[in-house]
Backbone as CSV, one residue per row, in Angstrom:
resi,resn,N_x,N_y,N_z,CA_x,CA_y,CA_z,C_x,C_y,C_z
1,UNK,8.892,158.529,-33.291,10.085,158.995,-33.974,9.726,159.484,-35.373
2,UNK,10.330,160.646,-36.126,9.866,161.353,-37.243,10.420,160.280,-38.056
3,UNK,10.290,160.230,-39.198,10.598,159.427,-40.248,12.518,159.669,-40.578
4,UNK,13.205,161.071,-40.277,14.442,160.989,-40.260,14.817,161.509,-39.065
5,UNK,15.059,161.256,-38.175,15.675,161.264,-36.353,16.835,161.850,-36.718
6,UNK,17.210,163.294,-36.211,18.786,164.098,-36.845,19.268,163.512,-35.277
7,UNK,20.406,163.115,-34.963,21.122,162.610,-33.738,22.863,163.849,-33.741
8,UNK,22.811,164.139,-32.986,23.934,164.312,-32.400,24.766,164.012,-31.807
9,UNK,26.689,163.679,-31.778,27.337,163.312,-31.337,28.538,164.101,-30.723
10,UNK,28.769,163.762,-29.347,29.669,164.098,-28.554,31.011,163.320,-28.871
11,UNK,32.011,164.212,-28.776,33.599,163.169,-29.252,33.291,163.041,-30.376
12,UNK,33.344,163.560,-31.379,32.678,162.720,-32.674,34.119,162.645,-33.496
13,UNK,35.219,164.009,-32.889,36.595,163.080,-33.828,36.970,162.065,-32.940
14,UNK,36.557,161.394,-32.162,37.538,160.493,-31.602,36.946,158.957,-32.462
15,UNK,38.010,157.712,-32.102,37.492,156.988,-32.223,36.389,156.032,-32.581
16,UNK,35.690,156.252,-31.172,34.349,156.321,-30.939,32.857,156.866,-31.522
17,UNK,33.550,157.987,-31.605,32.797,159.279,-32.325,32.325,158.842,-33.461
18,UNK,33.879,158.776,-34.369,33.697,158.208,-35.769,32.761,157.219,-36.255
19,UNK,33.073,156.307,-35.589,31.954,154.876,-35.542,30.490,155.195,-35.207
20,UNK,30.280,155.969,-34.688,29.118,155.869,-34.406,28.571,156.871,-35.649
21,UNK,29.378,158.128,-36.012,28.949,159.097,-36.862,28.360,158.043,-38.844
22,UNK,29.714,157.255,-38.499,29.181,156.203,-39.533,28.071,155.219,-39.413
23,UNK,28.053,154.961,-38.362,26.839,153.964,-38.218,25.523,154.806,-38.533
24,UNK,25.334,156.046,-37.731,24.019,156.725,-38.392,24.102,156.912,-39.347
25,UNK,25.228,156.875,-40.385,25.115,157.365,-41.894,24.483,156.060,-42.519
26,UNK,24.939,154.823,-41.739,24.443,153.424,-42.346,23.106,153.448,-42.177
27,UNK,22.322,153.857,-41.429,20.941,153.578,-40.425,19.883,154.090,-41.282
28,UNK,19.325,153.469,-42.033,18.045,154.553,-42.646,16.898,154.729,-41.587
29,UNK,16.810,155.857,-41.577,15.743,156.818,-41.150,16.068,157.865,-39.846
30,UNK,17.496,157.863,-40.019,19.089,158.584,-38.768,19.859,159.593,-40.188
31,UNK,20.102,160.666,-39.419,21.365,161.265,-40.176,21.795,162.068,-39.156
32,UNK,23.155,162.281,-39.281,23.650,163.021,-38.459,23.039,164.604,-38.211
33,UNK,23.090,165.202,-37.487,22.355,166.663,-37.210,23.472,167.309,-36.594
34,UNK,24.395,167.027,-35.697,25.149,167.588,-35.243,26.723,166.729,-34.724
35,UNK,27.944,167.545,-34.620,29.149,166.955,-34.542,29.531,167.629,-33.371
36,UNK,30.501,167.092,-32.380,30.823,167.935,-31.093,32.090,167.978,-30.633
37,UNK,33.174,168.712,-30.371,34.132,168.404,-29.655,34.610,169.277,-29.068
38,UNK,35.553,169.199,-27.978,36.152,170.034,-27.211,36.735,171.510,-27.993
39,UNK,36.138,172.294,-27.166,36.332,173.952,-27.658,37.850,174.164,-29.082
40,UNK,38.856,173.215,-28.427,40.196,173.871,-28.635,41.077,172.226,-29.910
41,UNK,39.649,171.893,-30.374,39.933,170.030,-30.977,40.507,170.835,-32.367
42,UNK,41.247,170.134,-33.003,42.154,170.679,-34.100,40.794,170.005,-35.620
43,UNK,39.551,169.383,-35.303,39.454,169.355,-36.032,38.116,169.931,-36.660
44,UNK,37.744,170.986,-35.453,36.485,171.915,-35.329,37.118,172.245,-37.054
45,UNK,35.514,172.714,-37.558,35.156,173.087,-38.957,35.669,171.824,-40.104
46,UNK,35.772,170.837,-39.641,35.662,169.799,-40.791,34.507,168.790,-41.003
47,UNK,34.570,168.181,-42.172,33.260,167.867,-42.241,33.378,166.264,-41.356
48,UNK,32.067,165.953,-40.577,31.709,164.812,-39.420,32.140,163.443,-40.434
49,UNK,31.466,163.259,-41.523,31.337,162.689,-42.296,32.799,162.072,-43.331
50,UNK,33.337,163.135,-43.289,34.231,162.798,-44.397,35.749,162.238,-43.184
51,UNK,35.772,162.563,-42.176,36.301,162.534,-41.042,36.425,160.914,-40.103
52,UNK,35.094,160.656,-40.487,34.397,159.083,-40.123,34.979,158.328,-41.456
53,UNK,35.116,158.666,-43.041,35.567,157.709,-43.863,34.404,157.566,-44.367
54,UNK,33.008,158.495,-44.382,32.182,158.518,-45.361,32.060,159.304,-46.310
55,UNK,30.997,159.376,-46.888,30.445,160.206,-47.810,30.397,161.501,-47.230
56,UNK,31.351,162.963,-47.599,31.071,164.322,-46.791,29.352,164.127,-46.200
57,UNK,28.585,164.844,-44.990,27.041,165.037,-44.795,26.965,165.748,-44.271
58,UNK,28.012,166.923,-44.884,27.365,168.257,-44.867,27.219,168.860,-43.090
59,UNK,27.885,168.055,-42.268,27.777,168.694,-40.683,29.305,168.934,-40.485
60,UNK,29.470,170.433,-40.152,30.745,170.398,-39.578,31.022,170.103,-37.696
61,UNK,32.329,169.615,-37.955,32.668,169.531,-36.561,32.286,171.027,-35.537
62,UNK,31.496,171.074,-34.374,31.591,172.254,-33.674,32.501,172.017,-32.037
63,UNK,32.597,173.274,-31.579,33.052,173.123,-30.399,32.030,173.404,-29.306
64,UNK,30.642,173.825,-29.503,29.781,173.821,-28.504,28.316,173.097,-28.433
65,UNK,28.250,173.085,-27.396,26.779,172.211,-27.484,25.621,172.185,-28.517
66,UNK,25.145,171.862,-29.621,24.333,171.975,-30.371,22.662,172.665,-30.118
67,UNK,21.766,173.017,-30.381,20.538,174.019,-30.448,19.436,172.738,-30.546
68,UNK,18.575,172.764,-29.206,17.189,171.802,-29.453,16.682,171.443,-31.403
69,UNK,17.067,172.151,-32.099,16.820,172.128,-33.355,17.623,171.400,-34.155
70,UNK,18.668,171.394,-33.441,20.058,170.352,-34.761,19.774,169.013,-34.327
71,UNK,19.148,168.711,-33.180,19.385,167.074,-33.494,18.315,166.764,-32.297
72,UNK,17.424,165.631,-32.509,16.540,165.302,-31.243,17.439,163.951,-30.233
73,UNK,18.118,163.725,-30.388,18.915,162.856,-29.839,20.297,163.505,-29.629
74,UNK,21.233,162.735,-28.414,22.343,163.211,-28.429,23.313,162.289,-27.574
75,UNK,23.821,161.794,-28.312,24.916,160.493,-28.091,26.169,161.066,-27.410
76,UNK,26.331,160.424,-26.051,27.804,160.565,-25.273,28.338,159.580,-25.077
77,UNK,29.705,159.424,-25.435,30.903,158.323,-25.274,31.828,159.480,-24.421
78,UNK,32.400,160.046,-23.655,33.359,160.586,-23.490,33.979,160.529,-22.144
79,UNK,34.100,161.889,-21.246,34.709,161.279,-19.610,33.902,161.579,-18.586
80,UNK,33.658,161.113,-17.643,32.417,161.552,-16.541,31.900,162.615,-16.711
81,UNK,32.843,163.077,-16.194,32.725,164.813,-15.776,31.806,165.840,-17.509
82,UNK,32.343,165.563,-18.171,31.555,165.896,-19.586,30.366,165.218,-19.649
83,UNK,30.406,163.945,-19.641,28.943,163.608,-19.795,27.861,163.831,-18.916
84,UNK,28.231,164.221,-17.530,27.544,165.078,-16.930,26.625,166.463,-17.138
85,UNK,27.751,167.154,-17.566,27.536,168.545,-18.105,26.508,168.373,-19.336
86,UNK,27.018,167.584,-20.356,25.858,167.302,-21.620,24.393,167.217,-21.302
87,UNK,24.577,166.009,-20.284,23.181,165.717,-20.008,22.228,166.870,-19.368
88,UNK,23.218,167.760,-18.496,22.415,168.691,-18.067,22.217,169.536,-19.224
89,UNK,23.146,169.787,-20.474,22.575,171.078,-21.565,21.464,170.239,-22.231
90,UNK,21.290,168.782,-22.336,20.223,168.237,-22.984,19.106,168.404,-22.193
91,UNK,19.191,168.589,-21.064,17.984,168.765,-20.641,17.367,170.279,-20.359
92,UNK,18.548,170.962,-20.497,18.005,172.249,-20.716,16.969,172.146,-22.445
93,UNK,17.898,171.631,-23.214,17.519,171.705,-24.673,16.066,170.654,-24.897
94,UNK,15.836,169.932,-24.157,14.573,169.064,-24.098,15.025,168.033,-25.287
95,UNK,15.957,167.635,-25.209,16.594,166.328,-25.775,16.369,164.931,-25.793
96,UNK,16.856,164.064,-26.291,16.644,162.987,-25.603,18.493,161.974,-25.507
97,UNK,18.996,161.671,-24.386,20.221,161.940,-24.336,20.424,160.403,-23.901
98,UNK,21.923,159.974,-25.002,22.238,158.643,-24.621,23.372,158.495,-24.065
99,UNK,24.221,157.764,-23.003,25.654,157.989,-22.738,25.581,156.820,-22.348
100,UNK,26.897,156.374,-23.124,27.569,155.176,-22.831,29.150,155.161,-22.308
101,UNK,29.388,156.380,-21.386,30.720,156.779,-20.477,30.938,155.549,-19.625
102,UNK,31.782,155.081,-19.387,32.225,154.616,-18.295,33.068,155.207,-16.657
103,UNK,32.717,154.781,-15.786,33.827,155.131,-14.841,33.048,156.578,-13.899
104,UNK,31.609,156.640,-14.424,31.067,157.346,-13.477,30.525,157.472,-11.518
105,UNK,31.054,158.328,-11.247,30.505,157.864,-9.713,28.766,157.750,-9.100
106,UNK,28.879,157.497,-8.246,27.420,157.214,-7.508,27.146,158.814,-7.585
107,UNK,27.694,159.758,-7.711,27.648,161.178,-7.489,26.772,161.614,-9.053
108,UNK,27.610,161.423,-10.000,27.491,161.677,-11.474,26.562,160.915,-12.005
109,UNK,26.341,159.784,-11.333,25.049,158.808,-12.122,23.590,159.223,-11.291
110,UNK,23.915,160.114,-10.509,22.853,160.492,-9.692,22.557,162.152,-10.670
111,UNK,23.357,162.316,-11.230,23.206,163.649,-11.657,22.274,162.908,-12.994
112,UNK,22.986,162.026,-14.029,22.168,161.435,-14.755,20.401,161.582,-14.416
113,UNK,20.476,160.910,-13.547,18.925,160.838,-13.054,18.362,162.057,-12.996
114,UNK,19.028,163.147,-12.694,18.477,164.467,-12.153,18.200,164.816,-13.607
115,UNK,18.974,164.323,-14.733,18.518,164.686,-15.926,17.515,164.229,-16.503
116,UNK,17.162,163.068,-16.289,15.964,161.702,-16.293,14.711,162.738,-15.723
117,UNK,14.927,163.334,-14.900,13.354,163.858,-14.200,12.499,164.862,-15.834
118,UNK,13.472,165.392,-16.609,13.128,166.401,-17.565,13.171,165.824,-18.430
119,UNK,14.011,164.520,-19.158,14.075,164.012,-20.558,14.301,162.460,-20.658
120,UNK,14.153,162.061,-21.480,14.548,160.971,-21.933,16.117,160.348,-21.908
121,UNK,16.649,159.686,-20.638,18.142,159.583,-20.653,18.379,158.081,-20.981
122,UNK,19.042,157.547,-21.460,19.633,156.036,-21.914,20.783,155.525,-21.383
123,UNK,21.208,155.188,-20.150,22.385,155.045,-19.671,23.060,153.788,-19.578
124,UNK,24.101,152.888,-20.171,24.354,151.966,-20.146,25.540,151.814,-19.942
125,UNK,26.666,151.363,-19.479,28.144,151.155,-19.341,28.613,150.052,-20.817
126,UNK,27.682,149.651,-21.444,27.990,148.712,-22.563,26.596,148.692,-23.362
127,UNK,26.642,149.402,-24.657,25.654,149.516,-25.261,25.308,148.405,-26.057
128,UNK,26.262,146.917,-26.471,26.152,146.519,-27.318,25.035,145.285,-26.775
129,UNK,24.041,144.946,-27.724,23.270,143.949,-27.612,22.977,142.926,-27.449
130,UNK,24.404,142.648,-27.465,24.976,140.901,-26.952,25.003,141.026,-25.192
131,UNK,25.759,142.013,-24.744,26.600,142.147,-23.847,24.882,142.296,-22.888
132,UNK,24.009,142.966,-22.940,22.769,142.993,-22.500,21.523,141.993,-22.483
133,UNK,21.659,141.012,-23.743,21.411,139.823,-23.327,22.085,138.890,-22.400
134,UNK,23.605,139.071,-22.204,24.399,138.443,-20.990,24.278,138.892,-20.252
135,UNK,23.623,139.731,-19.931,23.637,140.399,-18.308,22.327,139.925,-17.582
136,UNK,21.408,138.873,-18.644,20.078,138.649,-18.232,20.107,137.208,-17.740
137,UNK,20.930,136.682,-18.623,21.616,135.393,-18.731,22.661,134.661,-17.453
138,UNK,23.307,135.823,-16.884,23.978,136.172,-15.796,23.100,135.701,-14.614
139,UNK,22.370,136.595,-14.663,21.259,137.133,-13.434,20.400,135.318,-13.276
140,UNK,19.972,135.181,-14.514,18.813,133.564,-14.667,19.870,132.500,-14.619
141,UNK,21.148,132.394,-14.435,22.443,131.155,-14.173,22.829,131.267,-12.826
142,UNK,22.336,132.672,-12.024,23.134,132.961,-10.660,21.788,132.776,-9.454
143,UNK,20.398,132.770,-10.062,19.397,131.886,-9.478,19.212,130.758,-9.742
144,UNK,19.332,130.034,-10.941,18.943,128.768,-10.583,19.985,127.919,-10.626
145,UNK,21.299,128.383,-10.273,22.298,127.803,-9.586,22.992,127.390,-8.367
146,UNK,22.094,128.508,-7.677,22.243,128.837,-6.496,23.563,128.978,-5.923
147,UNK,23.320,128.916,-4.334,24.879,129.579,-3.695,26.276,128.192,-3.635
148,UNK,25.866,126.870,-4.280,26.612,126.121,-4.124,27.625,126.602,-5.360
149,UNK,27.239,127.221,-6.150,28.742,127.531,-7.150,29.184,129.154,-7.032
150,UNK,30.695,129.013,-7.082,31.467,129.882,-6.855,31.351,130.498,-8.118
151,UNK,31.040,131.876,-8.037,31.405,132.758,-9.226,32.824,133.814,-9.687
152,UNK,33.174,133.829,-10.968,34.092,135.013,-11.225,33.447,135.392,-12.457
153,UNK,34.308,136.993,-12.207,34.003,137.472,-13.663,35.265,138.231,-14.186
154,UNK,35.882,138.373,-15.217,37.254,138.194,-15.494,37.169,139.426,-16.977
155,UNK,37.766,140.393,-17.439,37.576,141.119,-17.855,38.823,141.629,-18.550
156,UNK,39.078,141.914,-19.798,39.989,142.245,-21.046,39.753,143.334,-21.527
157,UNK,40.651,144.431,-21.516,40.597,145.623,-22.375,41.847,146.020,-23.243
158,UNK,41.724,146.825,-23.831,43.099,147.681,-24.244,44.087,148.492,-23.314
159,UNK,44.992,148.191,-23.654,46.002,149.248,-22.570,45.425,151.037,-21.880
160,UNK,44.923,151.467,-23.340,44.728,152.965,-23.012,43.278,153.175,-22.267
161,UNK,42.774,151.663,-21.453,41.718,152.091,-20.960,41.915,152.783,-19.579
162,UNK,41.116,153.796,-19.131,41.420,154.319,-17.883,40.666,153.737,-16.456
163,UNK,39.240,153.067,-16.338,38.863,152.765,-15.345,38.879,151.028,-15.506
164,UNK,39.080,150.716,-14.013,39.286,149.146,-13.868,38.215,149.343,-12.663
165,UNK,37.731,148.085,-12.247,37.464,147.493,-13.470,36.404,147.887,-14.754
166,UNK,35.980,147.183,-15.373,35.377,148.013,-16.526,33.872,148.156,-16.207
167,UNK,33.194,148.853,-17.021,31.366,149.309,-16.710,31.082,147.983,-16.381
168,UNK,31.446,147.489,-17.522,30.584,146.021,-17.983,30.608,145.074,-16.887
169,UNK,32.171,144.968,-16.363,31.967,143.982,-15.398,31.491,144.428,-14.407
170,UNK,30.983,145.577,-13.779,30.620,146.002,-12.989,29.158,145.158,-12.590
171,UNK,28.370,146.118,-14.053,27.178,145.728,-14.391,27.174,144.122,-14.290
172,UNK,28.103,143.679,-15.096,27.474,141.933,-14.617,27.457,141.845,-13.131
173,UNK,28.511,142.005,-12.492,28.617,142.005,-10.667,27.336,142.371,-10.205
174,UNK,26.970,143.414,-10.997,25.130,143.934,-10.158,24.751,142.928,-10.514
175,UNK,24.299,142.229,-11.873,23.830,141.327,-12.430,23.466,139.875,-11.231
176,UNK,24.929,139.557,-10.504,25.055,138.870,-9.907,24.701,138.720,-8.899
177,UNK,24.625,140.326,-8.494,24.698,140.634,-6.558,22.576,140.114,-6.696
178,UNK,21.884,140.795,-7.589,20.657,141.016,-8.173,20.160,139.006,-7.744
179,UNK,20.836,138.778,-8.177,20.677,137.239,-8.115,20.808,136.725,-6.936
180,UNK,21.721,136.638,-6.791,21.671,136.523,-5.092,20.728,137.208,-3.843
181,UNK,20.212,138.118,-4.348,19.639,139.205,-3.240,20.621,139.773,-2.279
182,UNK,21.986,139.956,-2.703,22.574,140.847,-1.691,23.377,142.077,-2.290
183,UNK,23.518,142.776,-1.660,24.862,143.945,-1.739,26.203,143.397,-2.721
184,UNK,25.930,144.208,-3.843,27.544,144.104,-4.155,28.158,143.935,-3.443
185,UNK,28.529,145.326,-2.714,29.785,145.894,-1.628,30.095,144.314,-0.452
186,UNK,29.131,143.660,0.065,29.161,142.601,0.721,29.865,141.298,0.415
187,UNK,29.897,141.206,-1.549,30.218,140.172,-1.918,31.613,140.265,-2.637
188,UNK,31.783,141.405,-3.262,32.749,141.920,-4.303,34.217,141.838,-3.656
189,UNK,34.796,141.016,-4.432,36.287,140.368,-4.120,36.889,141.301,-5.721
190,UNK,38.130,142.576,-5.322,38.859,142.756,-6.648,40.010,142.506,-6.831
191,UNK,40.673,141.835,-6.042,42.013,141.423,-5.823,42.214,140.471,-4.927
192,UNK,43.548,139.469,-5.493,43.827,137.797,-4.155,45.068,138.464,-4.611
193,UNK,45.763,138.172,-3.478,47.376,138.164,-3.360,47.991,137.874,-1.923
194,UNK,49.036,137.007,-1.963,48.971,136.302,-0.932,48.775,135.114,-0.222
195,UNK,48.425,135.114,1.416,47.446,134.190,1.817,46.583,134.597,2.153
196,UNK,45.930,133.959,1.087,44.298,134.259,1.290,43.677,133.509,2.069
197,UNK,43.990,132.536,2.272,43.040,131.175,2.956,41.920,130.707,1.924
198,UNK,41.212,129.987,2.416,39.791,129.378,1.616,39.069,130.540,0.968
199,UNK,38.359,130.505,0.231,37.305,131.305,-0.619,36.405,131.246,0.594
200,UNK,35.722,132.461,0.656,34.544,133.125,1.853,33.707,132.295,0.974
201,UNK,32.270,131.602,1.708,31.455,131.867,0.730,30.372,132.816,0.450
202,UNK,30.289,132.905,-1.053,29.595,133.602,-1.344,29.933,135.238,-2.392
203,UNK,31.341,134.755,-2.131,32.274,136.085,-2.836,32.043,136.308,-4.021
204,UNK,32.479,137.013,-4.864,32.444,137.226,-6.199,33.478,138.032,-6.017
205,UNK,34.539,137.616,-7.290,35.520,137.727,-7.953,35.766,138.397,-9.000
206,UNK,35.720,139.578,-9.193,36.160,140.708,-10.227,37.409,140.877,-10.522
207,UNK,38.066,140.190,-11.804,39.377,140.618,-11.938,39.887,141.580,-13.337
208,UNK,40.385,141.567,-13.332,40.789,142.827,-14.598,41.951,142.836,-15.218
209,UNK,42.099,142.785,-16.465,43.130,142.274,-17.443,43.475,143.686,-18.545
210,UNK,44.952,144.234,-18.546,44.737,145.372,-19.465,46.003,145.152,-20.727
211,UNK,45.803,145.180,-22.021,47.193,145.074,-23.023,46.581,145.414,-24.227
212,UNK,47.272,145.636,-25.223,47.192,145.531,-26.455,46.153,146.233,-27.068
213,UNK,45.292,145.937,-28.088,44.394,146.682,-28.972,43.298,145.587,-28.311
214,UNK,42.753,145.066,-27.269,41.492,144.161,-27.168,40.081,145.248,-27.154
215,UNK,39.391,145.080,-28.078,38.604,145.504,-27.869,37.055,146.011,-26.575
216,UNK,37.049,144.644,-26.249,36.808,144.200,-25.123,36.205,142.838,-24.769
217,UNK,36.306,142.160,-23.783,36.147,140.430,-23.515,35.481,140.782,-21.961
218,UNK,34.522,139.574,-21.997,34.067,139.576,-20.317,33.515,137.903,-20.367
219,UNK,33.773,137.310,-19.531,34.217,136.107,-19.285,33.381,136.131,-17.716
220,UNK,32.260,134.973,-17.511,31.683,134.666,-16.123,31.535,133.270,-16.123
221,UNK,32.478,132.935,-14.414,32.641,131.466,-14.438,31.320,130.966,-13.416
222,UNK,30.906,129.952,-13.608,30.011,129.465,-12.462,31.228,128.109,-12.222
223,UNK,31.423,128.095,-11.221,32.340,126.805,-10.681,31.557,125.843,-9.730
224,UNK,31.125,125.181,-10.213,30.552,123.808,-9.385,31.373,122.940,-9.041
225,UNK,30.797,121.716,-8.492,31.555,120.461,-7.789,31.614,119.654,-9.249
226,UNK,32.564,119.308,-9.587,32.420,117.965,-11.221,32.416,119.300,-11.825
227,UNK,32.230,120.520,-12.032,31.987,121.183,-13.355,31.462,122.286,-13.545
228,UNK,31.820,123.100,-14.780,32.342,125.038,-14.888,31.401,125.270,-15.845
229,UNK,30.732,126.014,-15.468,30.192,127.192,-16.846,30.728,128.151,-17.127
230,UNK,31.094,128.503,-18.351,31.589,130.036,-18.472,30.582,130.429,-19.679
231,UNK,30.165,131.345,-19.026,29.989,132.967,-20.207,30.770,133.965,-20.844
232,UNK,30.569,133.701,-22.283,31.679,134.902,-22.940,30.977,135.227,-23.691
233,UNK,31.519,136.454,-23.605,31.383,138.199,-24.727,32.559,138.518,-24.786
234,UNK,32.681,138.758,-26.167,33.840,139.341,-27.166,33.844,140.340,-28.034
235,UNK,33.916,141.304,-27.838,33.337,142.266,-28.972,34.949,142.358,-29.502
236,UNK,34.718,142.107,-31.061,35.856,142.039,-31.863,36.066,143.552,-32.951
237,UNK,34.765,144.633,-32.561,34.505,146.382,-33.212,34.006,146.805,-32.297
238,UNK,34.522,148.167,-32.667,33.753,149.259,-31.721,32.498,149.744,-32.380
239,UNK,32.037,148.913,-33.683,30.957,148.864,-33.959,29.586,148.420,-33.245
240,UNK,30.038,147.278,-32.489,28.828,146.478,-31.816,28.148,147.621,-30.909
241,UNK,29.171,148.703,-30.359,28.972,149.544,-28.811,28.118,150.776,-29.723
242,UNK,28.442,151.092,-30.941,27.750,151.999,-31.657,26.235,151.979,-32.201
243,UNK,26.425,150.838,-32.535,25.320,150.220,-33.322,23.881,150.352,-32.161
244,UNK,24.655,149.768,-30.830,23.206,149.742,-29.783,23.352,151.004,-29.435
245,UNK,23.848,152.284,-29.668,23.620,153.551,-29.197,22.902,154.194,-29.989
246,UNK,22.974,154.089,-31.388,21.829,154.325,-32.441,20.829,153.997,-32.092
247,UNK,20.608,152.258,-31.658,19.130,152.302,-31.640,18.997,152.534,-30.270
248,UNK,19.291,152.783,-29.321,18.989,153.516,-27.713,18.184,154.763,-28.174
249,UNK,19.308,155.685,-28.800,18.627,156.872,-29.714,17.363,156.917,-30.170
250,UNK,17.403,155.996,-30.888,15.938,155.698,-32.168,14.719,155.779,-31.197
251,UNK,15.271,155.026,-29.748,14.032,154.182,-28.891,14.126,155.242,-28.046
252,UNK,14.713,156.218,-27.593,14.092,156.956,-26.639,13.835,158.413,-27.186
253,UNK,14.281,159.016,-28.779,13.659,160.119,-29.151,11.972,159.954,-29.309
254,UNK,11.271,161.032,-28.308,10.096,161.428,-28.032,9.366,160.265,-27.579
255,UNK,10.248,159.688,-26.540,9.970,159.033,-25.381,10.000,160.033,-23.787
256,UNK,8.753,159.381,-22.930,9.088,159.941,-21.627,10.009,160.210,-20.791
257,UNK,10.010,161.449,-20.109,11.339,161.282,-19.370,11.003,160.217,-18.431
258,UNK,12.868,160.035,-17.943,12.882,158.854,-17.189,14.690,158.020,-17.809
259,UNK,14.870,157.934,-16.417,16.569,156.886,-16.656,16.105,155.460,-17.206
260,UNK,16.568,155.235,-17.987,16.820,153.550,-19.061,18.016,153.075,-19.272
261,UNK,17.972,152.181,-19.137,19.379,151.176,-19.741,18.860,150.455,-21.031
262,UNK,19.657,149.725,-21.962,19.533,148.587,-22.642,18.946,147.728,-22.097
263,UNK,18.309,147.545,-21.171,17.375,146.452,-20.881,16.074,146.905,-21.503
264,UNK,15.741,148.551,-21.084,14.770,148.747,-21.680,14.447,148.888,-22.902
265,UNK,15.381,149.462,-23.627,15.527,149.357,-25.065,15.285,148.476,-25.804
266,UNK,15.941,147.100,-25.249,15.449,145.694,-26.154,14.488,145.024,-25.251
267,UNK,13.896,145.549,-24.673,12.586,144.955,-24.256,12.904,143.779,-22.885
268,UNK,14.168,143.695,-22.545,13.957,142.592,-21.666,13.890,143.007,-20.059
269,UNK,12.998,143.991,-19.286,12.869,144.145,-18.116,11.433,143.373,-18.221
């Protein structure tokens, strides 16, 4: 990595955007290089910076894909179907491309990969660094617990979220299935209503909770005979999800191509 890594951001008026546009302003040896938003965004030609609640830095908002030259990195938060498309202009541009979208299909995460063959891609459903040490934590509680305890995993968002259940719990569910040695699809319970009868064994329990401003919560029960473990993650900012997309960035500009998650990033595969 050069001594200042220019990064680029997709969505950068949204939310999301913002946070992250600030976090590289926080990051020494990161500055922003480029700002991105939809062709027709009311806030194309303003400055990235002053927009986020920093110091102006001199990048205006654009409406099209940025030039291999404005930024060696290029950060996506946004909706499938876009982060698709990005990844393919990053790999036209010989980029190195991070997306932390949710709600992608087996179709679109396969396209990911197709981008992976040419560049450096970072793909995670939850970038933050906590949430990726729990997913390891998950996996090492669901072997040496074995099949005598019943698992759930229970999941909190904000109202305006659109996919249920969320990346994260997904990813823990792999987490889980990984542990077990079987098939998600085999084990994955997303709804009880009714009569259900007894618990199958061996199920796993994905449920999904939506209200208010929650940032996001993920909650995994191990239920034994006499007694419960639970795992929790709470992310209380949309800082935590930013912060590990910076350094995803940091860690895969003028890295090999090839698909990565946050496992690889912080070292724990």
């Amino acid at each position: 990595m050069s001594q200042n890594l220019k990064i680029g951001v997709f969505g950068a008026a949204g939310k999301m955007g913002r946070t992250i546009v600030r976090v590289i302003a926080d990051t020494k040896g990161t500055s922003l290089g480029a700002a991105i938003e939809g062709p027709n965004n009311p806030t194309i030609g303003q400055d990235a910076g002053a927009l986020a609640g920093v110091t102006p830095l001199g990048v205006a908002v654009k409406g099209e894909s940025p030039g291999a030259d404005a930024a060696a990195a290029w950060i996506d938060f946004s909706l499938p179907e876009v982060t698709v498309a990005n990844a393919d202009a990053a790999a036209r541009a010989g980029v190195a491309f991070v997306a932390g979208t949710t709600g992608l299909s087996d179709a679109q995460k396969a396209k990911l990969a197709e981008a992976g063959q040419k560049i450096p891609v970072v793909f995670s459903p939850n970038m933050s660094i906590g949430v990726n040490v729990l997913l390891e934590l998950v996996k090492r509680a669901t072997v040496s617990l074995g099949t005598d305890y019943d698992i759930d995993i229970v999941e909190a968002h904000h109202r305006m979220k659109r996919d249920a259940p969320s990346g994260t719990a997904l990813r823990l569910a792999e987490a889980v299935a990984e542990g077990r040695e079987r098939p998600l699809s085999e084990i994955a319970c997303y709804s009880r209503h009714g009569e259900i009868g007894a618990r199958p064994p061996g199920e796993l329990g994905i449920q999904t909770l939506r209200g208010g401003d929650v940032v996001g919560d993920h909650t995994v029960f191990f239920f034994g005979q006499g007694e419960r473990i639970e795992i929790t993650h709470r992310a209380s900012s949309r800082e935590t999800f930013a912060r590990g997309a910076v350094r995803a960035a940091i860690w895969a500009a003028g890295r090999a191509p090839g698909l990565y998650d946050m496992r690889d990033v912080l070292g724990l595969r």
